[in-house]
C-alpha positions in Angstrom: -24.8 -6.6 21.1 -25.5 -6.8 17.4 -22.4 -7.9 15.4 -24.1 -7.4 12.3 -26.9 -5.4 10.5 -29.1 -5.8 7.4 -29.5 -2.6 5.3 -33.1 -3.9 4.3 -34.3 -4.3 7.8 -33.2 -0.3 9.0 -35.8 2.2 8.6 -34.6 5.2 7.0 -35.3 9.0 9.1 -34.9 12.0 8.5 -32.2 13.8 10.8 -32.0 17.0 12.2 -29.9 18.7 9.6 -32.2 17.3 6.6 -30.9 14.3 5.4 -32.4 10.9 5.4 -29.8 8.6 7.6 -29.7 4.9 8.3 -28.4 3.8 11.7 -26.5 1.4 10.4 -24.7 0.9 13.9 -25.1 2.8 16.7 -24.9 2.8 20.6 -28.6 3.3 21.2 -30.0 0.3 19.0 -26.6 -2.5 18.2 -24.6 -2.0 21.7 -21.8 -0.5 20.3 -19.9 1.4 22.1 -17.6 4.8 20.8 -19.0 5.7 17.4 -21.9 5.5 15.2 -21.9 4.5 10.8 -25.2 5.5 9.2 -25.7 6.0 5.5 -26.8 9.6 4.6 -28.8 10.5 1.3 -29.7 14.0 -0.1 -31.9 14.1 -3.0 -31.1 15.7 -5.8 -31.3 19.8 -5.9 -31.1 19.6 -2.2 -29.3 20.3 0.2 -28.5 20.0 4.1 -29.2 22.5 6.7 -25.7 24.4 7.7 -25.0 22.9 11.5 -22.0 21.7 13.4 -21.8 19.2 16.3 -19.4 20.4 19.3 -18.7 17.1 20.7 -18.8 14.3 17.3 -16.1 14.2 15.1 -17.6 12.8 11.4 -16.0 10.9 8.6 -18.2 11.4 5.5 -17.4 8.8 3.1 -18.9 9.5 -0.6 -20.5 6.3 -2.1 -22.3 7.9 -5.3 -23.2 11.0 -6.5 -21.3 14.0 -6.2 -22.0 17.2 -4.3 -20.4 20.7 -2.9 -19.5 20.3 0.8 -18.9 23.5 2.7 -16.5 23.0 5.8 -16.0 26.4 7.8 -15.0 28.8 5.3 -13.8 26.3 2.9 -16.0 25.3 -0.3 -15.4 22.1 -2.8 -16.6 19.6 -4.5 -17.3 16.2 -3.5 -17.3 12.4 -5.4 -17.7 9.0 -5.0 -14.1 7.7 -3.5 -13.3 11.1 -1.3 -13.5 10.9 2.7 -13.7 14.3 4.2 -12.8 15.1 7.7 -15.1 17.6 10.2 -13.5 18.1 13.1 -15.7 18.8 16.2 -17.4 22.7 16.2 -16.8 23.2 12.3 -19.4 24.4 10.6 -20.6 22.4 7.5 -23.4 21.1 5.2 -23.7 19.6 1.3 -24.9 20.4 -1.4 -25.6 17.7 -4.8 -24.8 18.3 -8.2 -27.0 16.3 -11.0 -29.8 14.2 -11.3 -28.5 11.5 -8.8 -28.9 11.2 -4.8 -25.4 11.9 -3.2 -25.1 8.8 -0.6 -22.3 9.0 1.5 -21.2 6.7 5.1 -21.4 9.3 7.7 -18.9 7.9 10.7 -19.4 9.8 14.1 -17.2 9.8 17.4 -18.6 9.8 19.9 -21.8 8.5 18.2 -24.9 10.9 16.5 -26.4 12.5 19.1 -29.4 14.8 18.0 -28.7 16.9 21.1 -25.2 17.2 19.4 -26.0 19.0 16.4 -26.5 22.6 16.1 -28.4 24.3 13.3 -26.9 27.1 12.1 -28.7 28.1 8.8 -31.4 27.3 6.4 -30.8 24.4 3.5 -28.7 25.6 0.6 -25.7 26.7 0.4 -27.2 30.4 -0.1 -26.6 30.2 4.0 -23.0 29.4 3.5 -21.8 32.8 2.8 -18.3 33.8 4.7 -20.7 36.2 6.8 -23.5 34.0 7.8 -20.6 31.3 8.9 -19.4 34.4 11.5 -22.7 34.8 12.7 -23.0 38.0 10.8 
């Protein structure tokens, strides 16, 4: 089991919903056990695919940048210092704001699963609308 990680030595990928992660821990590669921490980044004027994960529960965690987060029907911003909860099945995705990358600490239990996450629109927050979040 790996009791501690390097950021320098973890590839970056690019994830399902859009985003480039970094494992930072997770089950699959360190051992671990019940959850998963990877540092997400979305580049500025982007944005990440609308999707949901029926089983994970996340923790985002903003480091830098800020952003609009859509969660279900809900909209607001996000900053560095806020931790938004997404409860299993909830819709979501982010947005930035400005000219610099919003990082954030992604925390997932159980851990990421691609198999997990189900996309539910295109990137931007275009596909958020109250309709296109009912399926309509």
């Amino acid at each position: 089991m790996a009791m501690k990680t390097r950021y320098a030595e973890i590839a970056a990928y690019i994830t399902r919903d859009g985003s480039e992660i970094r494992e930072l821990l997770h089950p699959a590669q360190h051992g671990n056990k019940n959850q998963s921490l990877a540092e997400a980044t979305i580049q500025p004027g982007a944005s990440t695919r609308l999707h949901l994960h029926a089983v994970s529960e996340e923790l985002y965690h903003i480091i830098s940048g800020r952003g609009h987060m859509v969660l279900g029907e809900t909209r607001f911003e996000i900053e560095p210092g806020d931790t938004v909860l997404i409860p299993p099945g909830t819709p979501h995705c982010v947005e930035t704001l400005g000219e610099e990358p919003l990082r954030m600490l992604c925390c997932c239990s159980p851990a990421y699963a691609h198999a997990d996450t189900e996309l539910l629109g295109d990137a931007g927050l275009a596909a958020t609308l109250p309709g296109r979040l009912r399926g309509q």
